[in-house]
C-alpha positions as CSV (number, residue, x, y, z in Angstrom):
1,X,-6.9,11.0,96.3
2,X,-7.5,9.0,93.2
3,X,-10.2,11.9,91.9
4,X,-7.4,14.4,92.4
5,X,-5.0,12.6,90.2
6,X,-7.6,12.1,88.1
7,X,-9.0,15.7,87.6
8,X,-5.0,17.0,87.4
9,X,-4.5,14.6,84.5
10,X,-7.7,15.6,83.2
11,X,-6.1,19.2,83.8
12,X,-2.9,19.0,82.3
13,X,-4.1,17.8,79.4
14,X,-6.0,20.4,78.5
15,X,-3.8,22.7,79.3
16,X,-1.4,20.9,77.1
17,X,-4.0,20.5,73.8
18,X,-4.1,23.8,72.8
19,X,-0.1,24.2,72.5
20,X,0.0,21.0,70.2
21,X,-2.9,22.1,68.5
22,X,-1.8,25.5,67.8
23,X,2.6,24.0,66.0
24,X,1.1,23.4,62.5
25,X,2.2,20.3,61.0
26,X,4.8,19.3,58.0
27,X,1.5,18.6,55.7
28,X,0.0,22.4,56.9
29,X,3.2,23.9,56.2
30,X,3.5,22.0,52.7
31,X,0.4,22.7,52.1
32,X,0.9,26.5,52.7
33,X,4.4,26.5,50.9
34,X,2.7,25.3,48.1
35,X,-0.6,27.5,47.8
36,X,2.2,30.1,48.0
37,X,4.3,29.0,44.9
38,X,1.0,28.4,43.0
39,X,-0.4,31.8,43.4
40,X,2.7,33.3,42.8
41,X,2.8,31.5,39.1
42,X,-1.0,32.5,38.8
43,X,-2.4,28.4,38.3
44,X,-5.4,28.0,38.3
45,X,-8.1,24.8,37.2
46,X,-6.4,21.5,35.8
47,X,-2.8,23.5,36.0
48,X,-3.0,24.5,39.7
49,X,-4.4,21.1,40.4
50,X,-1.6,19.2,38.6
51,X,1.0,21.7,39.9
52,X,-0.4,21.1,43.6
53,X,-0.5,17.0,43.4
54,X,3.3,17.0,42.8
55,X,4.0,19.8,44.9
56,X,2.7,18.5,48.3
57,X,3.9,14.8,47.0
58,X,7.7,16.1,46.3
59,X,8.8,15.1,49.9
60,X,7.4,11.8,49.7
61,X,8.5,11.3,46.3
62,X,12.0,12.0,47.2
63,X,12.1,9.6,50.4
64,X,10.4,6.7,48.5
65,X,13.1,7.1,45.1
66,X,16.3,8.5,46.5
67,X,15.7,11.8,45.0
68,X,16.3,15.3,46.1
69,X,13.8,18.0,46.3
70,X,15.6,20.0,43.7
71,X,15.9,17.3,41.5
72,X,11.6,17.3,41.8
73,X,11.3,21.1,41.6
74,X,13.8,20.4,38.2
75,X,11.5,18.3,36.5
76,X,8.5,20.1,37.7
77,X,10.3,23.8,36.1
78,X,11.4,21.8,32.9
79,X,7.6,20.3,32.5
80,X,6.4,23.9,33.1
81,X,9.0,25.3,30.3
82,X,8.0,22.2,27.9
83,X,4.1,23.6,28.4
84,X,5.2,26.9,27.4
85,X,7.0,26.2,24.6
86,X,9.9,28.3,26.0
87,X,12.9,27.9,23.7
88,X,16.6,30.0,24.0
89,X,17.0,33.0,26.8
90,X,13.3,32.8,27.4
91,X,13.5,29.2,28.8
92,X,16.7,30.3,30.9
93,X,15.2,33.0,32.3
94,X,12.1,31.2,33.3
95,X,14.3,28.0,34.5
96,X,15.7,30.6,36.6
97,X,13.5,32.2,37.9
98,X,11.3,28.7,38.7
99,X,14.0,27.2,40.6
100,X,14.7,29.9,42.9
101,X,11.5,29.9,44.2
């Protein structure tokens, strides 16, 4: 009788595996969000790197200072603007466009 429990455990478990395994986690879904965002502003080398570091650190950022994650995609926008020297319209246009997404 003790086998039997055993080998349904056994049984259950890996029947169970395969539907955890398949929910991605927060990080994968971060992780995706944020490949996303940085193919969509075409980074690439030392920019997509830096871009990617404070992307998928945002959320703990925010839970370890107080701040929001708009507040984070805000200085990340303004930092972008800043690197492109964006000045009047242009840089309201591209603030924009950068915080919607």
């Amino acid at each position: 009788m003790k086998q039997f429990a055993s080998l349904l455990a056994i049984t259950l478990a890996a029947i169970a595996m395969p539907a955890m395994a398949a929910e991605p986690t927060s990080q994968q879904n971060k992780m995706k969000t944020c490949n996303a965002d940085a193919k969509t502003k075409n980074l690439a080398g030392d920019e997509r790197k830096a871009f990617m570091k404070t992307c998928l650190s945002a959320k703990t950022e925010a839970a370890t200072d107080g701040t929001s994650t708009q507040q984070n995609k805000m200085k990340t926008c303004n930092a972008e603007a800043k690197a492109k020297d964006l000045k009047g319209d242009e840089r309201k246009a591209f603030m924009s466009s950068c915080l919607k997404g």
